[in-house]
PAFI-453083 format. One record per atom (N, C-alpha, C): residue number from 0; residue in three letters; atom name; x, y, z. Coordinates in Angstrom, 1 decimal. Layout:
<pts>
@seq NUM, type ala, atom CA, u X, v Y, w Z $
...
</pts>
This chain:
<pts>
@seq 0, type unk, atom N, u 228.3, v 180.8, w 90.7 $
@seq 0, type unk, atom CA, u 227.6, v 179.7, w 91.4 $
@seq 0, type unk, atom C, u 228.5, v 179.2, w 92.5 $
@seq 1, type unk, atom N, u 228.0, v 178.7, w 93.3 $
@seq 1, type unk, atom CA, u 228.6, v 177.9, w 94.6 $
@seq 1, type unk, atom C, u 227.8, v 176.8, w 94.5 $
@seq 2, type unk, atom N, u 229.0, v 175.8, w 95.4 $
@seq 2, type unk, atom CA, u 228.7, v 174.7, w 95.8 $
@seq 2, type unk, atom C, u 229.6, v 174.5, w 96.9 $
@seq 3, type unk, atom N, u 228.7, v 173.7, w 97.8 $
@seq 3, type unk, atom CA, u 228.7, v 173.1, w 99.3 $
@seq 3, type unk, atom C, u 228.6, v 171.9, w 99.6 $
@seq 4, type unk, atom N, u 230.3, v 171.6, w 99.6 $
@seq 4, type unk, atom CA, u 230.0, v 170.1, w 100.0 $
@seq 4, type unk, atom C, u 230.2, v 169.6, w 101.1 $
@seq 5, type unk, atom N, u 229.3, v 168.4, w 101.2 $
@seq 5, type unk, atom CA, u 229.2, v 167.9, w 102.9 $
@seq 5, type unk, atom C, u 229.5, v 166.2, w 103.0 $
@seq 6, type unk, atom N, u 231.1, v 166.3, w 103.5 $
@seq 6, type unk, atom CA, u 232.0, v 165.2, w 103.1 $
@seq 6, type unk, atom C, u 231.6, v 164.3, w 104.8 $
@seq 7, type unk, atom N, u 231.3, v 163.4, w 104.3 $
@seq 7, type unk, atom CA, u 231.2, v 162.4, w 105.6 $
@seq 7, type unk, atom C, u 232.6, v 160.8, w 105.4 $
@seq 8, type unk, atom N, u 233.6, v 161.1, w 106.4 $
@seq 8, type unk, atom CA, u 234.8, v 160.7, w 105.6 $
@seq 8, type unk, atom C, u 234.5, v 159.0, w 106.6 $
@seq 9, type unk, atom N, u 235.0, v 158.1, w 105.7 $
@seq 9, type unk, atom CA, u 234.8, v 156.6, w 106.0 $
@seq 9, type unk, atom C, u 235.9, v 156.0, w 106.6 $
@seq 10, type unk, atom N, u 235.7, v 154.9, w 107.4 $
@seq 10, type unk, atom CA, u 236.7, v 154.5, w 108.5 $
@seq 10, type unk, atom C, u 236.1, v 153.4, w 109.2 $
@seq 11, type unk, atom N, u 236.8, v 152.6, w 109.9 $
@seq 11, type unk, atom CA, u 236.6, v 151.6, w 110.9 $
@seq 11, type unk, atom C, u 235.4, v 152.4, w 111.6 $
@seq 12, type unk, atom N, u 235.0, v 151.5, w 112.0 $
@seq 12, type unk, atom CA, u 233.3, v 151.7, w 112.7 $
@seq 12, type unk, atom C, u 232.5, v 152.7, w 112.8 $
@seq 13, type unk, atom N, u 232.8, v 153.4, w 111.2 $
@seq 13, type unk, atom CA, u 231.6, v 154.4, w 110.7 $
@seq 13, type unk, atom C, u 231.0, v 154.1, w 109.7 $
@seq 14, type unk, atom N, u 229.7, v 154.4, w 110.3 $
@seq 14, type unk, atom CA, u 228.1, v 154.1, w 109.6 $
@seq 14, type unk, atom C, u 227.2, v 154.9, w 108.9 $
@seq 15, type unk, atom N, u 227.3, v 154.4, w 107.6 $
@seq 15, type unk, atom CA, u 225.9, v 155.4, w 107.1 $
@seq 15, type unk, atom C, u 225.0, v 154.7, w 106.0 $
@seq 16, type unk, atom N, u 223.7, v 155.1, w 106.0 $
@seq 16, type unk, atom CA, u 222.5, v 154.3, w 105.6 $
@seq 16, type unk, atom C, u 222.7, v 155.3, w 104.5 $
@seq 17, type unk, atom N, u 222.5, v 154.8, w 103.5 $
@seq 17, type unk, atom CA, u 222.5, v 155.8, w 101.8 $
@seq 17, type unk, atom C, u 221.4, v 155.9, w 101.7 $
@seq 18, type unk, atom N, u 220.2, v 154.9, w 102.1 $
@seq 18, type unk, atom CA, u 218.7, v 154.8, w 101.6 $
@seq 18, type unk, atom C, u 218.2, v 156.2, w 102.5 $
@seq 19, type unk, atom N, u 218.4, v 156.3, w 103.7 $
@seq 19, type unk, atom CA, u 218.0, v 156.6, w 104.6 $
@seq 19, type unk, atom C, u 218.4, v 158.6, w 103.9 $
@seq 20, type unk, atom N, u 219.0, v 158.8, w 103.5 $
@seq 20, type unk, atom CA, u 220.1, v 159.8, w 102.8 $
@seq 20, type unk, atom C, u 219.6, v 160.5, w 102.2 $
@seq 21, type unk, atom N, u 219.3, v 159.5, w 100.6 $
@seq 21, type unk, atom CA, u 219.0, v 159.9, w 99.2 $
@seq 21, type unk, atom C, u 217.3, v 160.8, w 99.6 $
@seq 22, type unk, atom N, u 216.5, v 159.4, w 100.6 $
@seq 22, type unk, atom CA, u 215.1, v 159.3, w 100.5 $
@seq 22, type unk, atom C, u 214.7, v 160.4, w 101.1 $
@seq 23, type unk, atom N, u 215.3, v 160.3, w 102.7 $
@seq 23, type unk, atom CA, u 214.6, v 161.5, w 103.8 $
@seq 23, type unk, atom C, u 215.3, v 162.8, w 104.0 $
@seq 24, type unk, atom N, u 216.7, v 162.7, w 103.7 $
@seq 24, type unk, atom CA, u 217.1, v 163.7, w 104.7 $
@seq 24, type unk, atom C, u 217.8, v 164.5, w 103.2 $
@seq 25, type unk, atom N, u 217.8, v 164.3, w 102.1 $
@seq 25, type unk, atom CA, u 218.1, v 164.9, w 101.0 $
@seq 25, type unk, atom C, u 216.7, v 165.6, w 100.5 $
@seq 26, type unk, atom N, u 215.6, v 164.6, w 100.3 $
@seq 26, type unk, atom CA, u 214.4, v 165.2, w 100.7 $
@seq 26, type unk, atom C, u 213.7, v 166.2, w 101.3 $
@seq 27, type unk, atom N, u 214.1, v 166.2, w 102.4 $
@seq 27, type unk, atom CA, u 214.1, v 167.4, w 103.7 $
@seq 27, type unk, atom C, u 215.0, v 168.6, w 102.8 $
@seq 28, type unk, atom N, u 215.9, v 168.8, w 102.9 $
@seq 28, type unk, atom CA, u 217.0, v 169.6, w 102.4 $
@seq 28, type unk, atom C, u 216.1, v 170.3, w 101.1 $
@seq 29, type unk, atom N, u 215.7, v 169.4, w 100.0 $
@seq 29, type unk, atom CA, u 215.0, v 170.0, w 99.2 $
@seq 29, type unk, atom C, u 213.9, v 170.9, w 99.1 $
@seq 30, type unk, atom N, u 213.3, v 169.9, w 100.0 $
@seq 30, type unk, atom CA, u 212.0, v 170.9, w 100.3 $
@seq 30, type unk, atom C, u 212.2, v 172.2, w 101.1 $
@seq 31, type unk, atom N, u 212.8, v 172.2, w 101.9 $
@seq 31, type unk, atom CA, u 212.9, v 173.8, w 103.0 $
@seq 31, type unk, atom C, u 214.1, v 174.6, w 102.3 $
@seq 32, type unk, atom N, u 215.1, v 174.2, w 101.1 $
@seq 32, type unk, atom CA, u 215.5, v 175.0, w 100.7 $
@seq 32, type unk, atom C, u 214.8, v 175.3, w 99.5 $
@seq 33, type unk, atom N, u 213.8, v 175.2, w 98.7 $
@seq 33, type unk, atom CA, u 212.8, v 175.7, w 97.5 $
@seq 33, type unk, atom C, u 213.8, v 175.6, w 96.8 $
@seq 34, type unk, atom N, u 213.4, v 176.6, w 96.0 $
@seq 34, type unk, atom CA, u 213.7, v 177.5, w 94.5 $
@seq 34, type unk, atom C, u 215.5, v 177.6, w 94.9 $
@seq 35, type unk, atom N, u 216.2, v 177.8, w 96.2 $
@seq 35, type unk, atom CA, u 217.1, v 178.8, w 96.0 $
@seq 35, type unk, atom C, u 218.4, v 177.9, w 95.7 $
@seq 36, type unk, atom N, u 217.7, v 176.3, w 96.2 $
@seq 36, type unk, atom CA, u 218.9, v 175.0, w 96.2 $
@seq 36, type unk, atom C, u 218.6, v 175.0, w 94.3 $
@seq 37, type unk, atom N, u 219.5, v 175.0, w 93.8 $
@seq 37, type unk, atom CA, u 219.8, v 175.2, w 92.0 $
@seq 37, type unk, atom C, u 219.8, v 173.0, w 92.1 $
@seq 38, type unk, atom N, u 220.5, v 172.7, w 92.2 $
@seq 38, type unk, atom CA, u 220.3, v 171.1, w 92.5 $
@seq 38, type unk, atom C, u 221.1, v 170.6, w 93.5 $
@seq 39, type unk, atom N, u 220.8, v 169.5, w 93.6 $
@seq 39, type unk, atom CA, u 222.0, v 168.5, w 94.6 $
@seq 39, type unk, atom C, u 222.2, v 167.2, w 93.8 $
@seq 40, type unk, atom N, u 223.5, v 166.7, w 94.4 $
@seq 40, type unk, atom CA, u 223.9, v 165.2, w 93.8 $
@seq 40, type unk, atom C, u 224.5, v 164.7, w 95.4 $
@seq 41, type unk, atom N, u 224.4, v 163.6, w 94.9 $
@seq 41, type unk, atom CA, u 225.1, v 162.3, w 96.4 $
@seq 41, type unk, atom C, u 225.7, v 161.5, w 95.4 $
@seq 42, type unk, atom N, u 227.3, v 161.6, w 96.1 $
@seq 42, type unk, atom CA, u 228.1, v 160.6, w 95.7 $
@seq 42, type unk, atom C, u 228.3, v 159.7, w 96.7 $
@seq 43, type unk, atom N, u 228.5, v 158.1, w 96.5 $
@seq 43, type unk, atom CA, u 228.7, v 157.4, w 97.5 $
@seq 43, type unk, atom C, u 229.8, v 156.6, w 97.0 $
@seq 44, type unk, atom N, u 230.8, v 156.7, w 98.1 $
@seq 44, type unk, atom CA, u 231.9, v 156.4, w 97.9 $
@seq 44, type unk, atom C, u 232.5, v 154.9, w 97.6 $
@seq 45, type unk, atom N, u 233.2, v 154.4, w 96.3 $
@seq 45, type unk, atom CA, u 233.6, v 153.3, w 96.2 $
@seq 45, type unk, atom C, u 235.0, v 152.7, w 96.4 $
@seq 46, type unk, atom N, u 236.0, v 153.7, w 96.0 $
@seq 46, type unk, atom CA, u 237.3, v 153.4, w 96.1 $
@seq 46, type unk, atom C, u 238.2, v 154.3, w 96.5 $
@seq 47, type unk, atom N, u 239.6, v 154.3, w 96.7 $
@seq 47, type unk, atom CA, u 240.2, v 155.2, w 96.6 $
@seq 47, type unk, atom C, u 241.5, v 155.3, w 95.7 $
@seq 48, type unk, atom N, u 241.7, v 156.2, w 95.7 $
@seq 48, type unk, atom CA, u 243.1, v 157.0, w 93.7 $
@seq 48, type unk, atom C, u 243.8, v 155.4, w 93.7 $
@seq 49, type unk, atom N, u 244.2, v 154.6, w 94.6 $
@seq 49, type unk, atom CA, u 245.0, v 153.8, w 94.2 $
@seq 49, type unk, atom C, u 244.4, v 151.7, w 94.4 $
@seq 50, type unk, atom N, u 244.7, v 151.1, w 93.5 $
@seq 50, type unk, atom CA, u 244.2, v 150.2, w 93.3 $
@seq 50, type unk, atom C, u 243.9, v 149.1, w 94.9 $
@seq 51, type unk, atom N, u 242.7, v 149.0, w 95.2 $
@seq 51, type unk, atom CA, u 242.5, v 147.9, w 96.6 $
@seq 51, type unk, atom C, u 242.3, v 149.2, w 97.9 $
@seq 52, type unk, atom N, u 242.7, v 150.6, w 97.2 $
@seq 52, type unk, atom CA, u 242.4, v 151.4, w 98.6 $
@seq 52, type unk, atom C, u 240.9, v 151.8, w 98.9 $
@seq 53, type unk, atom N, u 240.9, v 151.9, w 100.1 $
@seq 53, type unk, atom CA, u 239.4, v 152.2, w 100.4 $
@seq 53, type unk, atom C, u 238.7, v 153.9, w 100.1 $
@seq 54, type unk, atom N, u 237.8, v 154.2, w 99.5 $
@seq 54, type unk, atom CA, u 237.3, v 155.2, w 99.4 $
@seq 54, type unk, atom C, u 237.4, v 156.3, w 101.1 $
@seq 55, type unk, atom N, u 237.7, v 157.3, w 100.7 $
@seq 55, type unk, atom CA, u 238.4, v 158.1, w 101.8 $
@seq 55, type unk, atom C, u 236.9, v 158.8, w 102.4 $
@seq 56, type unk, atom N, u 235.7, v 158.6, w 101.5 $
@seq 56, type unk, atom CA, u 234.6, v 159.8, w 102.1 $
@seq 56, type unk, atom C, u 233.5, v 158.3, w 101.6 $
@seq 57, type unk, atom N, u 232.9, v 157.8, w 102.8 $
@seq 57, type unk, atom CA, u 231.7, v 157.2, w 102.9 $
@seq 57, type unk, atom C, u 230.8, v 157.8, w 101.3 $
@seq 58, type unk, atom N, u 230.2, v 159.0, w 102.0 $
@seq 58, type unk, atom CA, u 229.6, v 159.9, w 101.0 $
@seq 58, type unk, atom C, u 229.9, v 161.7, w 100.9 $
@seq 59, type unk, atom N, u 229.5, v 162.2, w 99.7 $
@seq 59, type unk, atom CA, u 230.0, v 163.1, w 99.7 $
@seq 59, type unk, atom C, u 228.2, v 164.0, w 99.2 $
@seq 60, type unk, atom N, u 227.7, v 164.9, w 99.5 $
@seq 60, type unk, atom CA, u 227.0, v 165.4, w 99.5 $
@seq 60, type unk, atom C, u 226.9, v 166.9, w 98.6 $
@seq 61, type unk, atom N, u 226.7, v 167.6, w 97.4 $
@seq 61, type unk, atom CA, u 227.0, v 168.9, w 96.8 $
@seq 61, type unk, atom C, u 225.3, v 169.3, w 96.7 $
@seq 62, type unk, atom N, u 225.7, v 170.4, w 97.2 $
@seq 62, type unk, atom CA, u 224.6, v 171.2, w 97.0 $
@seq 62, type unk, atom C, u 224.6, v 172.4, w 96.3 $
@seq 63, type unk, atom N, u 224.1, v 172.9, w 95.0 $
@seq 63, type unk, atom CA, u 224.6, v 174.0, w 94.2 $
@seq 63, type unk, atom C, u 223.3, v 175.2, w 94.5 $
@seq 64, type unk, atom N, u 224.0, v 176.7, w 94.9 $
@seq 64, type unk, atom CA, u 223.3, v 177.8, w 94.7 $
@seq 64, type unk, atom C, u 224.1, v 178.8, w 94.4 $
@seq 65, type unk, atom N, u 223.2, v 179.5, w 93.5 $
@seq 65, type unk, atom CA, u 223.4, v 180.9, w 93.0 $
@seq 65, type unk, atom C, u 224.3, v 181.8, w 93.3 $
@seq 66, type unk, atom N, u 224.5, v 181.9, w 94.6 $
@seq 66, type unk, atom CA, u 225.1, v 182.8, w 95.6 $
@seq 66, type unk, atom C, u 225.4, v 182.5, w 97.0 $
@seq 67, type unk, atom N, u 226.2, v 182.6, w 97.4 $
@seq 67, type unk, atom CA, u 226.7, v 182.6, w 99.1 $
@seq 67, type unk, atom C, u 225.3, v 182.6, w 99.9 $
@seq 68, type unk, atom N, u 224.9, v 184.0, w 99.8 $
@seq 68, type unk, atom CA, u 224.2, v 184.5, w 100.6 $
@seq 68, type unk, atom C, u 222.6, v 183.5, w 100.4 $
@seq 69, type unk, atom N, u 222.6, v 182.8, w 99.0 $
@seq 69, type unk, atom CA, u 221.3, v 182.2, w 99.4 $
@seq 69, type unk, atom C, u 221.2, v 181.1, w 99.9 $
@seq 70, type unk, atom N, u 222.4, v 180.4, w 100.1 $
@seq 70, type unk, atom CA, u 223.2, v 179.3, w 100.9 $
@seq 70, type unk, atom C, u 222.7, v 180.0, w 102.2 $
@seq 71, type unk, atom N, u 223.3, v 180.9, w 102.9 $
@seq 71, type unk, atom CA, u 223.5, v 181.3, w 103.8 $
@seq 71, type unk, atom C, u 222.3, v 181.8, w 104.7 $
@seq 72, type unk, atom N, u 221.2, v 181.9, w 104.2 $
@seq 72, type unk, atom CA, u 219.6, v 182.3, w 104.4 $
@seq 72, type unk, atom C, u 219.0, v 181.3, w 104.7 $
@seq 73, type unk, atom N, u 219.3, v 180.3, w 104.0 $
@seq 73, type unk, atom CA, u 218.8, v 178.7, w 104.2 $
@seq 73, type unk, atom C, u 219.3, v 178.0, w 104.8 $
@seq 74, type unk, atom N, u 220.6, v 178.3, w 105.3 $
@seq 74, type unk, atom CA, u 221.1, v 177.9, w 106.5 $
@seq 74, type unk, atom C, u 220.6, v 178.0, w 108.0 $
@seq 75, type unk, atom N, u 220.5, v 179.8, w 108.0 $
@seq 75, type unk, atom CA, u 219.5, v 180.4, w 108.8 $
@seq 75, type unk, atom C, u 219.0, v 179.9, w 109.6 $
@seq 76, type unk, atom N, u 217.6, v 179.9, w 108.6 $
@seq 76, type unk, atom CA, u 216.4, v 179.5, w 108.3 $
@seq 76, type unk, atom C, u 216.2, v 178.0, w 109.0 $
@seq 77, type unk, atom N, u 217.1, v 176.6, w 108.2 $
@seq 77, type unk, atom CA, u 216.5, v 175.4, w 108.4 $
@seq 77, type unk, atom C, u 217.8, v 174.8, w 108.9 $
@seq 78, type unk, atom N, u 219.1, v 175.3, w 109.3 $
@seq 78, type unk, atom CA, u 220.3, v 174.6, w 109.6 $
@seq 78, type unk, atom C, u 220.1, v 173.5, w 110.6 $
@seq 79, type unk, atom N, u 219.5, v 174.2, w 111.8 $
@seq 79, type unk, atom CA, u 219.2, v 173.0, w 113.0 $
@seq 79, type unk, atom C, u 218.5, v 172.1, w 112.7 $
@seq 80, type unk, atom N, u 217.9, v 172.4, w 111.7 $
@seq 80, type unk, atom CA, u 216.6, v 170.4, w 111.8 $
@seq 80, type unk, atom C, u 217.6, v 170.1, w 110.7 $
@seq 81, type unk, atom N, u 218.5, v 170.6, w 109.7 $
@seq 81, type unk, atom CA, u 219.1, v 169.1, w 108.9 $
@seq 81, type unk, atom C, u 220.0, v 168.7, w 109.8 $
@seq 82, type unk, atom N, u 221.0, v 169.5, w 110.3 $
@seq 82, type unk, atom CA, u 222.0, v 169.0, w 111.6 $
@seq 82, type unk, atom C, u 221.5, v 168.0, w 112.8 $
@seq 83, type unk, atom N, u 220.2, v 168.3, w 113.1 $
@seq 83, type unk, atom CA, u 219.7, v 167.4, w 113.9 $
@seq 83, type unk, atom C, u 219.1, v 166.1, w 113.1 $
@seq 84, type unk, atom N, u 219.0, v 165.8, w 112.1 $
@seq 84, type unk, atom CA, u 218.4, v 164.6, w 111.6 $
@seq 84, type unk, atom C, u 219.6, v 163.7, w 111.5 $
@seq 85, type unk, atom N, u 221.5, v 164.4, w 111.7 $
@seq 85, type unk, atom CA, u 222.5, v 163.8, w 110.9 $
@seq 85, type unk, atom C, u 222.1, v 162.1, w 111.6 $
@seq 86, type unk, atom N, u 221.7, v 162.3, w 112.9 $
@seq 86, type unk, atom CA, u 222.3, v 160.5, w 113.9 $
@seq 86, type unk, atom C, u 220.9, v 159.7, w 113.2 $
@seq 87, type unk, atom N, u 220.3, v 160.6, w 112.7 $
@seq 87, type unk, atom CA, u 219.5, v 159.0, w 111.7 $
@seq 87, type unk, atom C, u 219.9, v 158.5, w 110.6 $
@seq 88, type unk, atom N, u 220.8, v 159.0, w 109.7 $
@seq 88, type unk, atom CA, u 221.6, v 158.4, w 108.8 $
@seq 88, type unk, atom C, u 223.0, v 157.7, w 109.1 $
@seq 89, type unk, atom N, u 224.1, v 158.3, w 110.2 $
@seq 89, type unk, atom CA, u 225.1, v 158.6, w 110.3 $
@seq 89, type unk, atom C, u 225.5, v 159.1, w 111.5 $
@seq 90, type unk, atom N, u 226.4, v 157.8, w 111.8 $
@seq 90, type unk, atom CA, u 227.7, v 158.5, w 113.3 $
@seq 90, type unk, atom C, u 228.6, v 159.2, w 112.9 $
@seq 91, type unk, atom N, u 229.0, v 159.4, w 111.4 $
@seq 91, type unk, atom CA, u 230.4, v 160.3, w 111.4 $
@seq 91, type unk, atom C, u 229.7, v 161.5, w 111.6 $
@seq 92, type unk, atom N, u 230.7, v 162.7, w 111.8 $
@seq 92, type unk, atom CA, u 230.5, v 164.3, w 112.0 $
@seq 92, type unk, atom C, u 231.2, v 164.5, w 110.6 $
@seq 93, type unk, atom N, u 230.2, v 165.2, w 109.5 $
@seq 93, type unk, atom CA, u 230.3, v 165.8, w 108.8 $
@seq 93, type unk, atom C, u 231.5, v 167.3, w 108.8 $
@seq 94, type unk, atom N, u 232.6, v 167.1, w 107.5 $
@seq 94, type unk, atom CA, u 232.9, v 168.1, w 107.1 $
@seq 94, type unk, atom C, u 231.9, v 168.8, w 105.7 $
@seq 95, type unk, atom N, u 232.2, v 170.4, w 106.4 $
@seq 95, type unk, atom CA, u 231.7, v 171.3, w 105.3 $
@seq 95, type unk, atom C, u 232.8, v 172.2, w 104.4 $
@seq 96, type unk, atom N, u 232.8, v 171.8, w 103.0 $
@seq 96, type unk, atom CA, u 233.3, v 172.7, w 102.4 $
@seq 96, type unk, atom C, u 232.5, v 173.9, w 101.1 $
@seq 97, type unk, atom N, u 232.9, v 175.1, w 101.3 $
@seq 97, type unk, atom CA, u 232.0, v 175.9, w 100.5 $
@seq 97, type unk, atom C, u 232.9, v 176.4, w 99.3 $
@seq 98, type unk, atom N, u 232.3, v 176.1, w 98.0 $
@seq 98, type unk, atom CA, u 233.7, v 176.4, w 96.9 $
@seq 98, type unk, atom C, u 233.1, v 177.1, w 95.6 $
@seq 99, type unk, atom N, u 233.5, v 178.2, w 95.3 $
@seq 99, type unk, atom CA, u 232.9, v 179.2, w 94.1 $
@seq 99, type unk, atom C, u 233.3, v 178.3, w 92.7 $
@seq 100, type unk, atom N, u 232.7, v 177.9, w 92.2 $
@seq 100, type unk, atom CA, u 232.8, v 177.1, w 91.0 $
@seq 100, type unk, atom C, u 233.2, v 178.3, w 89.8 $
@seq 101, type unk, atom N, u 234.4, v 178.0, w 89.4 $
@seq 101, type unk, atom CA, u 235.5, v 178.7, w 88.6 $
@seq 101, type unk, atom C, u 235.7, v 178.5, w 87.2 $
@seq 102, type unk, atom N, u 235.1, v 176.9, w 86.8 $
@seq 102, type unk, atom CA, u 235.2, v 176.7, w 85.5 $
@seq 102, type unk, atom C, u 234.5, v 175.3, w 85.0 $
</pts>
């Protein structure tokens, strides 16, 4: 199994609507990827490792599938309309990380 995470990292005068997130654009995500997205979670960031520090990633986004390649089909397929929806939730530019889940 893989997972792909989509880290939107927090900072002075960066913005993101969680409602806007969970409702529409995780929504979207679900639906055009079917069967092949296994599930998703959204984390939204509260703190960070040490006591009074600020959470280092606004939100953090995992998306779990089966295989690379079915990640990779649904990328294809629907990459430009979720990349193009990012400026209705969010000014930061997303990082992507892709990671084979080991244990």
């Amino acid at each position: 199994m893989i997972r792909v995470s989509v880290l939107y990292p927090g900072g002075e005068g960066k913005t993101f609507n969680h409602d806007y997130y969970v409702q529409k654009h995780m929504a979207l995500v679900k639906t055009r990827l079917g069967p092949a997205l296994v599930r998703c979670e959204v984390d939204k960031g509260l703190a960070g490792g040490t006591p009074g520090a600020p959470a280092p990633f606004a939100t953090i986004g995992h998306l779990y599938f089966n295989s690379l390649g079915d990640f990779q089909s649904g990328m294809q397929a629907h990459g430009k309309e979720f990349f193009a929806d990012i400026p209705n939730f969010t000014n930061i530019q997303p990082q992507v990380q892709i990671s084979e889940i080991i244990a």
